[in-house]
C-alpha positions as CSV (number, residue, x, y, z in Angstrom):
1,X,30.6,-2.3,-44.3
2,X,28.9,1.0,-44.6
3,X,29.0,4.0,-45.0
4,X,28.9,4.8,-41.3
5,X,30.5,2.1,-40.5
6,X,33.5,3.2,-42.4
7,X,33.2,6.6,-41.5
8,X,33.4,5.5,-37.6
9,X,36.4,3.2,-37.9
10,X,38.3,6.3,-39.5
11,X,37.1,8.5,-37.1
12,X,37.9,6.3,-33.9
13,X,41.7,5.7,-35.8
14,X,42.2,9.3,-36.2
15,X,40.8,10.3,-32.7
16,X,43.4,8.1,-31.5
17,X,46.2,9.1,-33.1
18,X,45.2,12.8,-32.1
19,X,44.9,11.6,-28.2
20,X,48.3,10.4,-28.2
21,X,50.1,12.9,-30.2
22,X,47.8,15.7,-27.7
23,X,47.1,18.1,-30.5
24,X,43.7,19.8,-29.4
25,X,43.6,21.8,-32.4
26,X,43.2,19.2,-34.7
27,X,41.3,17.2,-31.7
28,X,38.7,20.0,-32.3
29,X,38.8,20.1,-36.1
30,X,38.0,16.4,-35.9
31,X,35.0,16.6,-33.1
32,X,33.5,19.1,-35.5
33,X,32.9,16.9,-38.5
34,X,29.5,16.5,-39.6
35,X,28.2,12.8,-38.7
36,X,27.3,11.3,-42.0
37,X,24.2,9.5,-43.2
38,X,23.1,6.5,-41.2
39,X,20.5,4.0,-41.4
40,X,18.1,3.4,-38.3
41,X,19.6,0.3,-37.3
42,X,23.3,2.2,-36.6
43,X,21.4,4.1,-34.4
44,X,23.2,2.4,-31.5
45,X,26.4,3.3,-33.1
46,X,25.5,6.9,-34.0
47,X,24.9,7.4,-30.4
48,X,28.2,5.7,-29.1
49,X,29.8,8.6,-31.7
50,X,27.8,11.5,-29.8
51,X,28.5,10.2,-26.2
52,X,32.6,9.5,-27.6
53,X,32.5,13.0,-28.9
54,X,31.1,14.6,-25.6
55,X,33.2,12.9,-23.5
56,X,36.7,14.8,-25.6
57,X,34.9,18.0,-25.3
58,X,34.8,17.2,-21.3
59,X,38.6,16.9,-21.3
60,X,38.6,20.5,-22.4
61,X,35.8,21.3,-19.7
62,X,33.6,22.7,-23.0
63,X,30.2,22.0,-21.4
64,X,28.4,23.2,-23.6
65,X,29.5,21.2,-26.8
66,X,29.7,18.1,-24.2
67,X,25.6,18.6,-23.2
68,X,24.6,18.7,-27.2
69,X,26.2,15.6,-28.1
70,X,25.0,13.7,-24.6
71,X,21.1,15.0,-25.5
72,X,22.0,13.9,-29.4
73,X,22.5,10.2,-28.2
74,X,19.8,9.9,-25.8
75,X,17.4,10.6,-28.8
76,X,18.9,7.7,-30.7
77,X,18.6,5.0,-27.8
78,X,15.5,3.5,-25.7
79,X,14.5,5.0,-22.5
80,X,15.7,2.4,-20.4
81,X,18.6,2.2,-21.3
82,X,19.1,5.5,-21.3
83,X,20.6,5.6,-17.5
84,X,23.7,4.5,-18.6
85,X,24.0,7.4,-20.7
86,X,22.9,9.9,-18.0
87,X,25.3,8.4,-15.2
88,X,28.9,9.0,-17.8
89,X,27.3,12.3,-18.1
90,X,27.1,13.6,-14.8
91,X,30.3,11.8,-13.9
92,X,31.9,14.2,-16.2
93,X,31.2,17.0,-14.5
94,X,32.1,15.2,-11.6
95,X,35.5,14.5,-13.2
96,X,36.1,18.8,-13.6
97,X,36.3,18.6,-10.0
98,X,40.0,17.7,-10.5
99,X,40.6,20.7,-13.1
100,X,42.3,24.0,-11.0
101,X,40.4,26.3,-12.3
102,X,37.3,24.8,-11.9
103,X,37.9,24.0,-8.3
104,X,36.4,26.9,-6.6
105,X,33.3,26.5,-8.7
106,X,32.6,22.7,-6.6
107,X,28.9,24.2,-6.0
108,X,28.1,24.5,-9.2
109,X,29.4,21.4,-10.8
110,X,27.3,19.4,-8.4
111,X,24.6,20.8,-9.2
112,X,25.0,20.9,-12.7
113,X,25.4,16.5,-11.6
114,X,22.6,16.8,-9.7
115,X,20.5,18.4,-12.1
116,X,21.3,15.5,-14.9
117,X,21.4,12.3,-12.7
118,X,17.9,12.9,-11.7
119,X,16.3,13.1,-15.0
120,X,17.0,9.3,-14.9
121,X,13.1,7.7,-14.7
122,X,13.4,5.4,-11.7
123,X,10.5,3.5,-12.4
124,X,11.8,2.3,-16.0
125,X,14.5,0.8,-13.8
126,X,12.6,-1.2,-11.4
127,X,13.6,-4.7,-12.2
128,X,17.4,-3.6,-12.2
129,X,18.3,-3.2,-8.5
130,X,22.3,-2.8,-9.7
131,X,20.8,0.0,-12.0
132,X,18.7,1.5,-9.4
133,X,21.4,1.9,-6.6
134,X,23.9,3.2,-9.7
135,X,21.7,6.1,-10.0
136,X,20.9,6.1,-6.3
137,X,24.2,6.3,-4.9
138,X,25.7,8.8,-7.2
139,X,22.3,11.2,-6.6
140,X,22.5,10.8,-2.9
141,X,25.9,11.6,-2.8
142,X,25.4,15.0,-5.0
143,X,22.2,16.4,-2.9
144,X,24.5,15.9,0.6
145,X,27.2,17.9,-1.3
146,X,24.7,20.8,-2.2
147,X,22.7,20.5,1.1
148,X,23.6,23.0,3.7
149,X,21.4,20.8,6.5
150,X,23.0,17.5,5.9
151,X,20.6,14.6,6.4
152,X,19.9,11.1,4.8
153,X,18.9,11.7,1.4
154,X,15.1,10.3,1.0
155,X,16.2,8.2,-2.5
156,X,17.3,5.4,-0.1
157,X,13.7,4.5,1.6
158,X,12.3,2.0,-1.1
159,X,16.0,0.5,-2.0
160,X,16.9,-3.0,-1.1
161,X,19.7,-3.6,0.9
162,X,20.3,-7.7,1.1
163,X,23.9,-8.7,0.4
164,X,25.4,-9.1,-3.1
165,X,24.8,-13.0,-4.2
166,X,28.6,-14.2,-4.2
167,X,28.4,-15.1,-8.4
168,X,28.1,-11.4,-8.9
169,X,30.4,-10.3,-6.3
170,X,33.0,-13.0,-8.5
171,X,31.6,-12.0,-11.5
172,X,34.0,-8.8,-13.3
173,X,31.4,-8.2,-16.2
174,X,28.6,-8.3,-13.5
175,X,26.7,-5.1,-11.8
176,X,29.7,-2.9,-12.9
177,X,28.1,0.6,-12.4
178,X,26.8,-0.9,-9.3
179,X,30.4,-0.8,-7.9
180,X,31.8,2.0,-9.4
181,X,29.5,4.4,-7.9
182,X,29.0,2.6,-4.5
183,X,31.3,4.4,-2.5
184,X,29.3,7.3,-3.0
185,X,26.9,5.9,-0.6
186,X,29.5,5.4,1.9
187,X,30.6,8.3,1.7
188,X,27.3,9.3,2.2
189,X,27.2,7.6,5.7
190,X,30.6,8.8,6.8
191,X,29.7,12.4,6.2
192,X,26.4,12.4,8.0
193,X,28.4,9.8,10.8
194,X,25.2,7.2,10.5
195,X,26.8,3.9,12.0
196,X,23.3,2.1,10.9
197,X,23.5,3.6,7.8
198,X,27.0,2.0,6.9
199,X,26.4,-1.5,8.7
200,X,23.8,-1.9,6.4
201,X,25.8,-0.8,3.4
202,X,28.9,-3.1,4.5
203,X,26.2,-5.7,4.9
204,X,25.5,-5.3,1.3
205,X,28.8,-5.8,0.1
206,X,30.9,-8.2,2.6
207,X,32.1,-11.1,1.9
208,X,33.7,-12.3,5.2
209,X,30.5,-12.0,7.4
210,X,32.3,-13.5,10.1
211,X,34.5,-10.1,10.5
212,X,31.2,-8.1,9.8
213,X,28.8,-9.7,12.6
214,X,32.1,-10.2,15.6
215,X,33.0,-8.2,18.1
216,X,35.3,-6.0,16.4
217,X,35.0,-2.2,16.4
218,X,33.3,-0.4,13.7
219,X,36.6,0.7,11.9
220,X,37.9,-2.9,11.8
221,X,34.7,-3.4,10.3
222,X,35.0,-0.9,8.2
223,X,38.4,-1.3,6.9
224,X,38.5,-5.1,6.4
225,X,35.4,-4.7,3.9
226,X,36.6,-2.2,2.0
227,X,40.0,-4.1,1.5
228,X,38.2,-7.3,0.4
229,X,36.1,-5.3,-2.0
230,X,38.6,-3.1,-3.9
231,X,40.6,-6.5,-3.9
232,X,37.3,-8.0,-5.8
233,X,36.3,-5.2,-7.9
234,X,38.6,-2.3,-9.4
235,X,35.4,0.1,-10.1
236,X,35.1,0.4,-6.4
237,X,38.7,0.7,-6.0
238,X,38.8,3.4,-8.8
239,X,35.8,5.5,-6.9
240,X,37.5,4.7,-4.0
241,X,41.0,6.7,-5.0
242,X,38.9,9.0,-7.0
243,X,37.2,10.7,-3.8
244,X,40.1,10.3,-1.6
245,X,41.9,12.4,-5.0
246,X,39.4,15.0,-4.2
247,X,39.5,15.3,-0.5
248,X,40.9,18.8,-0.7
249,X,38.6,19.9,-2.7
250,X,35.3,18.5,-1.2
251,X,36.0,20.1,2.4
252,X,33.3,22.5,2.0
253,X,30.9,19.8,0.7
254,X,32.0,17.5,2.8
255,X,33.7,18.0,5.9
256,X,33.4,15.1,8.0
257,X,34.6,13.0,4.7
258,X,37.5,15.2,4.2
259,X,38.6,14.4,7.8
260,X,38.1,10.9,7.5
261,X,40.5,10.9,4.5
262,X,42.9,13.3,6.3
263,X,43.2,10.7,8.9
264,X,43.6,8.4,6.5
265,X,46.9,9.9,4.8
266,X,48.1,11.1,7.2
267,X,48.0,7.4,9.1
268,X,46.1,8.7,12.1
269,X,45.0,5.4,13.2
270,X,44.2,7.4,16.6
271,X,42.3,10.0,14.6
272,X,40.4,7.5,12.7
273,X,39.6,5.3,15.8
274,X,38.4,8.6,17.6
275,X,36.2,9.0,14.5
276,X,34.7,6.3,14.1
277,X,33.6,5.6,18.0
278,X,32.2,9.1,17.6
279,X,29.8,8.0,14.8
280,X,26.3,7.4,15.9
């Protein structure tokens, strides 16, 4: 073992213990250590240190401390797999969205999102389509949040929308970032009420096509898919309860979303029916 190597097993121990005992101050004494020597091929590791490191200084909504240690590890890994990297980061700030006295600032932590999910380099992506509509999703989602003329986001033109092959869809270590941030597209289509828009998004992710293509309404539609998928796969189901979390929050983002969910607590199956027969 080396040097680093020992060096990170202590750290990830003590950072631990520090967690679970919640004592910041000693939290932040650790985060402040000087990374020791490392050779080039701990690279990798180095930057798994930097992104573990900015992702504590998020809990305590220090964004600046967070930023250096995210732009740290992106020099220390290759470009494309750098998307990864920039996704956990702008989900962060996505994540202060539950913090009180952060909530009247919902403006400028989407943009501060915005601003970092698009310095992902589509084109190094282009023979991941999981990747692509990771990164697609979660930007779409952020410019209709900042937009005051809500419209389709362009990003979506060149994507391809076939249906997930099944061995994926059954696969749990398969397209995982694909899922967890796919709900940010439908939330997408419910906000701007585009009924094409989220047929062929439910296309993409159905698995009982015999529901999908019958005569039933678009909220049975609707509804059945989104049951069998966050019965599938719990990243969608953890997006899914992460936005509907938010709901009070996102009202002046995203008004026609926060009604949706309203309706949803509250049981309004009347509400939702009337909202869904009133999307075009």
């Amino acid at each position: 073992m080396t040097n680093f190597e020992e060096y990170l097993k202590d750290f990830s121990k003590r950072y631990a213990d520090l967690l679970a005992k919640q004592d910041p101050k000693k939290l932040h004494l650790l985060l402040k250590e000087s990374i020791p020597d490392f050779d080039t091929d701990e690279s990798r590791m180095v930057a798994s240190l930097h992104q573990q490191k900015a992702r504590a200084y998020a809990l305590f909504a220090e964004n600046t401390e967070m930023d250096r240690h995210f732009e740290a590890a992106l020099k220390l890994i290759d470009q494309p797999e750098s998307w990864k990297l920039y996704l956990d980061w702008a989900n962060l700030y996505l994540m202060q969205l539950r913090i009180p006295s952060l909530q009247g600032n919902s403006q400028q932590i989407f943009e501060n999102a915005l601003s970092i999910i698009k310095r992902v380099l589509i084109d190094s992506l282009k023979r991941d389509r999981y990747a692509i509509w990771a990164v697609s999703s979660f930007q779409a989602f952020c410019e209709v949040a900042v937009s005051e003329k809500k419209k389709l986001p362009s990003i979506y033109e060149d994507l391809d929308f076939s249906p997930i092959p099944l061995d994926l869809v059954n696969n749990p270590n398969k397209v995982k970032e694909f899922y967890a941030h796919f709900f940010k597209s439908i939330a997408v289509a419910i906000e701007l009420r585009d009924s094409e828009f989220l047929m062929k998004l439910l296309k993409m992710i159905s698995i009982d096509d015999a529901t999908l293509m019958g005569e039933g309404t678009l909220l049975t539609k609707f509804q059945q898919t989104l049951n069998d998928t966050m019965d599938m796969r719990p990243e969608f189901a953890a997006e899914f309860n992460f936005i509907y979390a938010l709901a009070p929050i996102l009202k002046s983002n995203f008004p026609n979303l926060t009604l949706f969910i309203d309706y949803l607590e509250k049981q309004n199956f009347g509400g939702l029916h009337y909202f869904f027969t009133a999307i075009k």
